[in-house]
BAZA-172894 format. One record per residue (C-alpha): residue number from 1; y negated, z, x; residue in one letter. Coordinates in Angstrom, 1 decimal, padded with zeros to 4 digits. Each point is the difference from the previous one (the first is absolute). Layout:
<pts>
num;v;w;u;residu
NUM;Y;Z;X;a
...
</pts>
This chain:
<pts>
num;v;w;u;residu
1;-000.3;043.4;034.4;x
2;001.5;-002.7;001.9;x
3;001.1;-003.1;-001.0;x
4;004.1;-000.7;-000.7;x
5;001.3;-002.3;002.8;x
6;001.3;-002.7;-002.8;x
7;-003.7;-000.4;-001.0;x
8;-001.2;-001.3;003.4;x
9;002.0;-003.3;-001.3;x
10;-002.3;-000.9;-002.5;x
11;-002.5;-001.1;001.3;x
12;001.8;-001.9;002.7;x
13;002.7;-001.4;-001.9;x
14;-003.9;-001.9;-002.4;x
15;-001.2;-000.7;003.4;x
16;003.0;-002.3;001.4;x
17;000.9;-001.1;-003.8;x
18;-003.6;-001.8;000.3;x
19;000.5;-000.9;003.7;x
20;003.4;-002.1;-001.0;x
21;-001.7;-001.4;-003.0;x
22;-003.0;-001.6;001.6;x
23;002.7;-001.4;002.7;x
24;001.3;-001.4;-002.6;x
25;-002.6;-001.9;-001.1;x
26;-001.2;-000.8;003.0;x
27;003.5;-001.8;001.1;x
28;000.4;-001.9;-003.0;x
29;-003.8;-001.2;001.0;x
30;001.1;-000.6;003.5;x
31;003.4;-001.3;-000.6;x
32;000.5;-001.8;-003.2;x
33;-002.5;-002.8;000.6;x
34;000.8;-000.9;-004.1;x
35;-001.2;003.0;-001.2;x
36;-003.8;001.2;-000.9;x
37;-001.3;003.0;-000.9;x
38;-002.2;-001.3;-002.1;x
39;002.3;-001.4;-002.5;x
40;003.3;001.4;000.3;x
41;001.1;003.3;-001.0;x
42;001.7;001.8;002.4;x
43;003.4;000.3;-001.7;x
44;000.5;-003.7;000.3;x
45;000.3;000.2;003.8;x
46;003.5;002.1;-000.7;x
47;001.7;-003.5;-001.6;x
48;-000.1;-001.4;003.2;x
49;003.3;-001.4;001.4;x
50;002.0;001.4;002.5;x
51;-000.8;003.6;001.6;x
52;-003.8;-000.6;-000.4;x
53;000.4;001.2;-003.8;x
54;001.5;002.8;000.9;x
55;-002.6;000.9;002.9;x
56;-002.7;000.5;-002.0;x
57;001.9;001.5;-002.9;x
58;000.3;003.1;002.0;x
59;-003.1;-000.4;002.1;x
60;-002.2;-000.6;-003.4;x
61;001.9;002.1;-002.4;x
62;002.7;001.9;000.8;x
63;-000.5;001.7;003.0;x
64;-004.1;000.5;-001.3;x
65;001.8;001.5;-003.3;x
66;002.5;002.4;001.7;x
67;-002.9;001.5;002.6;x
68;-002.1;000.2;-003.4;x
69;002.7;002.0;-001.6;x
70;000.4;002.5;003.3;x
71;-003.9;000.5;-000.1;x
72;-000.3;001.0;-004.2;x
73;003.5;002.3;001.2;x
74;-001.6;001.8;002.7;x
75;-003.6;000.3;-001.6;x
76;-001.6;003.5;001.1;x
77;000.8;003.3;-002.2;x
78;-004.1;-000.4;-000.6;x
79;000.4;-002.7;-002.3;x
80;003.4;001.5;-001.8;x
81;-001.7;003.1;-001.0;x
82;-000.5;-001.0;-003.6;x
83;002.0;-001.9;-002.6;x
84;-002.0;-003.2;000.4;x
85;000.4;000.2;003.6;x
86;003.7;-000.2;-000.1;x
87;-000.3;-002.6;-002.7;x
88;-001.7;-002.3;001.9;x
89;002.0;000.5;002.8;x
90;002.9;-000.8;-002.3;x
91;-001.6;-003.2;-000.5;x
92;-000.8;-001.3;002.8;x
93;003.6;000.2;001.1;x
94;000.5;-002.6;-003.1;x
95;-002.9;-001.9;001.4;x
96;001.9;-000.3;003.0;x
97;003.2;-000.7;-001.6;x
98;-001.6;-003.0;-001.8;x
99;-001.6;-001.3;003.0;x
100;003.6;000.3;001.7;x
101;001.5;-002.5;-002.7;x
102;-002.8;-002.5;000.2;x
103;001.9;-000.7;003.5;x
104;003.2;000.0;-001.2;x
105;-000.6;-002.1;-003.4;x
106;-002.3;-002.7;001.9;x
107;-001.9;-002.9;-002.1;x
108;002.5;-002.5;-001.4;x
109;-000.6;-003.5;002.0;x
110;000.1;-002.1;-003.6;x
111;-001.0;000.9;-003.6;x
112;-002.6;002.7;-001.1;x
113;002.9;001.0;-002.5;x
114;002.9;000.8;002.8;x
115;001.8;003.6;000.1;x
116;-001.5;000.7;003.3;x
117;-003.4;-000.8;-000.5;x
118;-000.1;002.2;-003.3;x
119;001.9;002.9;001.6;x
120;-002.6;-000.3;003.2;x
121;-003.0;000.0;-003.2;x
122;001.8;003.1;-001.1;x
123;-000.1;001.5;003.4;x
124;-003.5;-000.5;000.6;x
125;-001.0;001.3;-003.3;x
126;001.8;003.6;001.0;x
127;-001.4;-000.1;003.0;x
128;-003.6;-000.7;-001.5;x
129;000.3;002.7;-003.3;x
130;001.4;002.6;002.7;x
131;-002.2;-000.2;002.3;x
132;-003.0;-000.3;-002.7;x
133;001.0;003.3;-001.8;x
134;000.9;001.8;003.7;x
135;-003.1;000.0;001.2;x
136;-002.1;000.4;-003.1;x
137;002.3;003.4;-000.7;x
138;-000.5;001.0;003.5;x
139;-003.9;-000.4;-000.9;x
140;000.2;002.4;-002.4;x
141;002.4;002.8;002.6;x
142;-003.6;-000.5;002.3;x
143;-001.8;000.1;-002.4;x
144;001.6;003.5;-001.0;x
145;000.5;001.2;003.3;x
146;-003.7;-000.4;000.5;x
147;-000.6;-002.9;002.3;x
148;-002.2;-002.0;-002.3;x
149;-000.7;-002.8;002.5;x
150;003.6;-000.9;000.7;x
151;001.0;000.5;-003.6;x
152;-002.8;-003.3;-000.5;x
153;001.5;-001.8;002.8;x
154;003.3;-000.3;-001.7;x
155;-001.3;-000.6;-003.0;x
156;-002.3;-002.8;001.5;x
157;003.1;-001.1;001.6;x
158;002.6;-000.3;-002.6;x
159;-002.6;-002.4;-002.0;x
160;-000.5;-002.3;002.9;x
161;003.7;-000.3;000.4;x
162;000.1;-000.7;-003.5;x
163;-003.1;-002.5;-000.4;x
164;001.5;-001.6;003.2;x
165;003.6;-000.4;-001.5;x
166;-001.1;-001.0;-003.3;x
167;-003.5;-001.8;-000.5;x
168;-000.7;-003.2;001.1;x
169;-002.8;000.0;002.5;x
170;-001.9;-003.1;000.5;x
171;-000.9;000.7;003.8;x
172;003.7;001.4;000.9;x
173;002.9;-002.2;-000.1;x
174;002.9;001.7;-002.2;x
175;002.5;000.4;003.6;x
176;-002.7;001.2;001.9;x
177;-001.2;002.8;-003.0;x
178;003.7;001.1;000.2;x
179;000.8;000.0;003.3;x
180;-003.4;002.1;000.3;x
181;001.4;002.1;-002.7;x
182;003.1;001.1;001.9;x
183;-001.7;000.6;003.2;x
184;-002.3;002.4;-001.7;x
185;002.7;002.1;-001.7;x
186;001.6;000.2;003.7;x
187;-003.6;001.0;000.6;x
188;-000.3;002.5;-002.4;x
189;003.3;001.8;000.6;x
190;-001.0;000.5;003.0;x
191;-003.3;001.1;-000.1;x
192;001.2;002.3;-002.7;x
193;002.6;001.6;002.5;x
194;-002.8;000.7;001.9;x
195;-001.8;001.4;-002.7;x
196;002.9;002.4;-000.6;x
197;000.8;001.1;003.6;x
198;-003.8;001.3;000.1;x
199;000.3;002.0;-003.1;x
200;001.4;003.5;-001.2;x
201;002.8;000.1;-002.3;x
202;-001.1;001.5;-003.4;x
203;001.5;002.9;-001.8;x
204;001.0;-001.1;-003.6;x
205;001.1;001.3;-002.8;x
206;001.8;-003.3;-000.9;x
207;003.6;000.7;-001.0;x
208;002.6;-002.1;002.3;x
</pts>
């Protein structure tokens, strides 16, 4: 059965979500001489004055976050066949949605306690439980569909998202563990669309 045309989008839309991401990061490298990877997390660079804020809000964040959300819309009908299919893909439109607002509710220059930096917190965190519980649900649709090997490579990946984003690593500074965070969920939703586009949609009984 061939695949709908909207589902060619998926994995495309991961593809050139990562692409303007690691631009991202490579411009604030190349361009903002007072910024270091090392140290700074990447939300900071979206308090800078003038239009250079706003550059990498959308080239970081937003425009990342809205491919994101086109990629989880226009997943294959393979990986919708069953409840926890469409569930996750659910989800990972949230994920997106939460990685959307960490652009538009950038770090607060002054005071851990400031509106924006607590609403940006509050971002990250939705973007962080979403994409957590979206890819451990669509574990469990592999895992039922019967491809036991991809069904571990979620799994596997939603915990190294998660140890990344929230355990201290001596050997990985915390900016670097996140940034390496959100570049393998881009990763993953792509390699997952992928996944689906090679696969046969599954008759279910699950009601709608």
């Amino acid at each position: 059965m061939p695949q709908p045309v909207w589902s060619r989008f998926s994995f495309p839309a991961a593809l050139i979500a990562a692409s303007l991401f690691a631009a991202g990061v490579l411009l604030a490298c190349v361009q903002v001489p007072e910024y270091r990877l090392m140290q700074h997390p990447l939300a900071l660079l979206g308090t800078l004055p003038g239009w250079q804020g706003g550059v990498f809000r959308w080239l970081l964040f937003v425009l990342p976050g809205l491919l994101m959300g086109i990629s989880a819309l226009c997943l294959p009908p393979a990986l919708l066949a069953t409840r926890p299919g469409r569930i996750s893909q659910h989800l990972l439109v949230i994920a997106a949605l939460g990685f959307m607002l960490m652009g538009m509710l950038p770090i607060a220059p002054h005071g851990p306690l400031e509106t924006a930096m607590r609403a940006q917190a509050m971002a990250w965190l939705l973007w962080l439980a979403a994409v957590f519980a979206a890819l451990f649900i669509q574990a469990m649709a592999l895992l039922h569909t019967g491809r036991q090997r991809w069904a571990v490579a979620a799994l596997a990946s939603a915990l190294l998202l998660l140890v990344l984003s929230l355990l201290p690593l001596a050997w990985l500074p915390g900016p670097v563990a996140q940034l390496l965070a959100w570049a393998g969920w881009m990763v993953c939703a792509a390699v997952l669309a992928q996944v689906g586009a090679r696969g046969r949609p599954v008759v279910t009984s699950d009601p709608d």
